[in-house]
C-alpha positions in Angstrom: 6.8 8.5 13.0 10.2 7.1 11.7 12.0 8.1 9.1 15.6 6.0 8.5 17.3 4.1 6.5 15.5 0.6 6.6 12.2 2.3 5.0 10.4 -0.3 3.3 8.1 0.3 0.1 5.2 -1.0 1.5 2.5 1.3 0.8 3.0 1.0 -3.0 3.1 -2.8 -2.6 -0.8 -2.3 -2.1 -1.5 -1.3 -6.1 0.8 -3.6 -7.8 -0.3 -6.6 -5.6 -3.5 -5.9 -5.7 -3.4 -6.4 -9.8 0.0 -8.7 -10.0 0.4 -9.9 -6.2 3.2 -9.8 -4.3 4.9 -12.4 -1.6 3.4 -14.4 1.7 3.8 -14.3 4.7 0.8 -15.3 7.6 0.1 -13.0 10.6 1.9 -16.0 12.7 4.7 -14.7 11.6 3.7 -11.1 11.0 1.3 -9.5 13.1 -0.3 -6.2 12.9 0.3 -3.3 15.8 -2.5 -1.6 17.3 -3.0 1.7 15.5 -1.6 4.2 17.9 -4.1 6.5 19.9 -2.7 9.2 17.9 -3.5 7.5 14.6 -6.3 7.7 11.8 -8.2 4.9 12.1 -9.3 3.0 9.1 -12.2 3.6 6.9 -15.2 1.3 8.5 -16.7 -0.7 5.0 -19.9 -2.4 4.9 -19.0 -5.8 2.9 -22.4 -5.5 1.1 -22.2 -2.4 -0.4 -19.1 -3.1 -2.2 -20.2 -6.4 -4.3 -17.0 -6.0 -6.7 -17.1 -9.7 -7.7 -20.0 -12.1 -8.3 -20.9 -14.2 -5.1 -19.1 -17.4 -4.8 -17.5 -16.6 -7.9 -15.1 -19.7 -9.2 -11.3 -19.7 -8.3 -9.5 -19.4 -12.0 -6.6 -22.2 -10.1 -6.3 -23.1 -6.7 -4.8 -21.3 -4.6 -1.5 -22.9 -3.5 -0.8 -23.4 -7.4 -1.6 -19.9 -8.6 1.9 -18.5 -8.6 3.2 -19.8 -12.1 -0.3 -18.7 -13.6 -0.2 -15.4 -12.3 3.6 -14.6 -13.3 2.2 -15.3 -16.8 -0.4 -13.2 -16.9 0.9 -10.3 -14.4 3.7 -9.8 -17.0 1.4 -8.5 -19.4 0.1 -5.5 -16.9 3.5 -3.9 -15.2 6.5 -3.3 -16.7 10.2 -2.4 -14.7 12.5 -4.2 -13.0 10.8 -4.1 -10.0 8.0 -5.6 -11.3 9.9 -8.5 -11.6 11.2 -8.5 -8.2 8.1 -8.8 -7.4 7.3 -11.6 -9.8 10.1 -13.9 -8.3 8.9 -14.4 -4.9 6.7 -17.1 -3.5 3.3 -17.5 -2.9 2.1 -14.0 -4.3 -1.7 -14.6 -3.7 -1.1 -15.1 0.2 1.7 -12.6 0.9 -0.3 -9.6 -1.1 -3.2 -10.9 1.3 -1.6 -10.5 4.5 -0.1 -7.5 3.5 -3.2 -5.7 2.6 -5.0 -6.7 5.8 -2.0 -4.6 7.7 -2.4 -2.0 5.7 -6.2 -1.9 6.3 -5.6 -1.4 10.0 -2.9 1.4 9.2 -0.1 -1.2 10.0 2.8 -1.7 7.9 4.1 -5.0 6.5 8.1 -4.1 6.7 9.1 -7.4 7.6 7.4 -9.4 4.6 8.7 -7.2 2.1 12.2 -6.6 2.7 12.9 -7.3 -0.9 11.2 -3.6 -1.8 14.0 -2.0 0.1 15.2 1.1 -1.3 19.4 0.8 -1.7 19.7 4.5 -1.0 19.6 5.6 2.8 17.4 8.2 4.2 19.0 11.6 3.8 18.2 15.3 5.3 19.6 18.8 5.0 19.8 21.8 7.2 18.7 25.4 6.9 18.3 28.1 9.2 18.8 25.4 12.1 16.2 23.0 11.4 16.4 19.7 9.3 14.3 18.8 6.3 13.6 15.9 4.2 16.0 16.0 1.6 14.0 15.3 -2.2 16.7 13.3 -3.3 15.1 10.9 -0.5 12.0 10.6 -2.6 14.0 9.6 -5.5 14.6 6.4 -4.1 11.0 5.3 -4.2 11.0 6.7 -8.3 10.7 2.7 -9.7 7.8 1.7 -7.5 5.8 4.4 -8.4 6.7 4.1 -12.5 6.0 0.6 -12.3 2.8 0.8 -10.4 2.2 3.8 -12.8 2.4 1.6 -15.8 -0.4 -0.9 -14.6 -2.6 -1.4 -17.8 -6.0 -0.3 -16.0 -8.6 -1.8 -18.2 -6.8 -5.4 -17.6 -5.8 -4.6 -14.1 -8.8 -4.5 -13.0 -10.4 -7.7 -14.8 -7.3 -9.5 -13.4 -8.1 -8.4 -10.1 -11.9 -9.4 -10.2 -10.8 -13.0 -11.8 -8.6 -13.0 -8.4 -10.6 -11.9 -6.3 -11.7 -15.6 -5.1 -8.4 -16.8 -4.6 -8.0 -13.1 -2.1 -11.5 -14.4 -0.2 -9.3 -17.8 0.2 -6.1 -16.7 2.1 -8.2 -13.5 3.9 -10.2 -15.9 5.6 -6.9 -18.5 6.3 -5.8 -15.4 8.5 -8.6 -14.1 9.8 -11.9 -16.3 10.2 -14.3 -18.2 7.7 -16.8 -15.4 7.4 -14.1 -12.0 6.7 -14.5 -10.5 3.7 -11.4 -9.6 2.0 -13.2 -6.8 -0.4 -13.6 -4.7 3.0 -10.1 -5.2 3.9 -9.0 -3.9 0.4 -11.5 -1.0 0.6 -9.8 -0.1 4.3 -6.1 -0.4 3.1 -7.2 1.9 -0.1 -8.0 4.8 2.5 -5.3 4.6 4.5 -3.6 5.7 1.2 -5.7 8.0 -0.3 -5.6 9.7 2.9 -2.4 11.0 2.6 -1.8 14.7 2.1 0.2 15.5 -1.0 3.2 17.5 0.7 4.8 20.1 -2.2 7.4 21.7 0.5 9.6 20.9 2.3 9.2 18.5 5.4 10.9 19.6 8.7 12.2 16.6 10.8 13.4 16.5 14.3 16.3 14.4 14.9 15.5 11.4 17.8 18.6 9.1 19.0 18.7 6.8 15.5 16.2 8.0 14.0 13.6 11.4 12.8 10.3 12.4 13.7 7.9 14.7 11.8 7.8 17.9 12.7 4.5 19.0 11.7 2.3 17.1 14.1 -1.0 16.8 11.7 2.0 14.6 9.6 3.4 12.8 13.0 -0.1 11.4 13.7 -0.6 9.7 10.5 -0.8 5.8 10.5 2.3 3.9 9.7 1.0 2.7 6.6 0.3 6.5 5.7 3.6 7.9 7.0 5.4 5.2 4.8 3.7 6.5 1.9 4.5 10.4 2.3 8.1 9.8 2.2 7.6 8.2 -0.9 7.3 12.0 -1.9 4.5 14.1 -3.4 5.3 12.9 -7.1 5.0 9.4 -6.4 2.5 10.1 -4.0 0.0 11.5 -6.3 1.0 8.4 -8.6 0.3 5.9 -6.3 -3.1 7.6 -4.9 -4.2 7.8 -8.9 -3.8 4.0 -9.8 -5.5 3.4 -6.5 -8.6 5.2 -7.1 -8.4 4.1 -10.6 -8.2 0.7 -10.1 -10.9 1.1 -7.5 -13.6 2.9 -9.4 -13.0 0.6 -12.1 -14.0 -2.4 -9.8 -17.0 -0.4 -9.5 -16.3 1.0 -5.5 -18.7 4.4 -5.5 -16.5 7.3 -5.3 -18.1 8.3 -2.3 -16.7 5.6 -0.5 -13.1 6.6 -1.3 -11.4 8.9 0.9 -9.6 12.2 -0.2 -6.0 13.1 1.0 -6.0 15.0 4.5 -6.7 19.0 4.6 -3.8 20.7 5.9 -4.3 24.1 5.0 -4.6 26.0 7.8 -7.7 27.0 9.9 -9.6 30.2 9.0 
């Protein structure tokens, strides 16, 4: 686990593209890590039971002129500037695509999404000799979460399901002819909703440049997880409820989504 000062909101990048998109970028360019040994492994998802859109349900515009419609219409379902940050960059089907398919294998996207950089830089404090995650750290992420926050569900999700052909088109550009992008999206969901909702304080142990968790349950999280438990428990819990939202409105069975990580401690 790293915590510095290059964090990247990428986990919350997941929501709001998912409903509004977000920027390209092909595996060529950035490819996924292996998911450490020490890592929870994604979600397996059998294509067939999720059937969120119709079978070889039309594209509403092709796909490499879908980022003026979209603008348009995304508009209408987040509101905050950076919601418009995300609006301005480039071919929002394809990048949201790749983006979600790292996620899905508990990978993180940094590189594709500089432009969700937080200006603030990672801080900690000290007490009683050890080092904690200091809140005003979360504070930084406070915009991402509002604006995924403010996602209109009820159109959200129709959006999403007229989209969802265009998805199916740049999954299978990266990965073969026959993936299915709803499993990759059921995956990268997951990852997230795995995350434990941390109210307390978060020790950190200092490495040359940059922290490690303390707590080792936290230090074996994904990437993709880790990135979203310094968004801090508040936006956490924000981001984990328009996911599952979203989701169940797509019609995914709540038993297929996961529930944040136990960390209470063992009888």
């Amino acid at each position: 686990m790293i915590l510095d000062e290059g964090d990247r909101v990428l986990a919350a990048v997941l929501v709001a593209g998912l409903a509004l998109g977000g920027a390209w970028v092909y595996l060529k360019y950035v490819r996924p890590a292996t998911v450490g040994a020490g890592s929870s492994a994604p979600a397996d998802a059998s294509p067939a039971a999720l059937n969120l859109t119709p079978a070889n349900a039309p594209a509403p515009y092709p796909l490499d002129q879908s980022d003026e419609p979209l603008r348009g219409e995304a508009k209408q379902l987040m509101i905050g500037p950076k919601a418009e940050g995300w609006l301005k960059e480039a071919n929002i089907v394809r990048r949201i695509t790749a983006a979600t398919a790292i996620l899905a294998e508990g990978n993180s996207p940094r590189d594709s999404l500089a432009f969700l950089a937080p200006q603030k830089p990672f801080q900690t404090f000290r007490r009683d000799g050890k080092t904690y995650v200091d809140p005003k750290s979360y504070a930084r992420y406070d915009g991402v979460a509002d604006s995924i926050a403010s996602l209109n569900d009820q159109e959200g999700v129709k959006m999403f399901r007229r989209l969802m052909p265009l998805f199916q088109t740049a999954y299978r550009e990266l990965e073969n002819p026959k993936a299915d992008f709803q499993t990759a999206f059921l995956n990268a969901t997951n990852q997230l909703l795995r995350v434990p909702i941390v109210d307390g304080d978060i020790e950190v142990r200092r490495k040359v440049t940059t922290y490690a968790l303390a707590d080792e349950r936290l230090e074996k999280l994904t990437p993709a997880q880790k990135h979203l438990l310094r968004m801090g428990p508040k936006n956490v819990q924000k981001i984990q409820d328009k996911l599952r939202t979203i989701s169940l409105g797509l019609g995914v069975p709540q038993d297929r989504l996961a529930a944040p990580i136990d960390l209470a401690p063992a009888p």
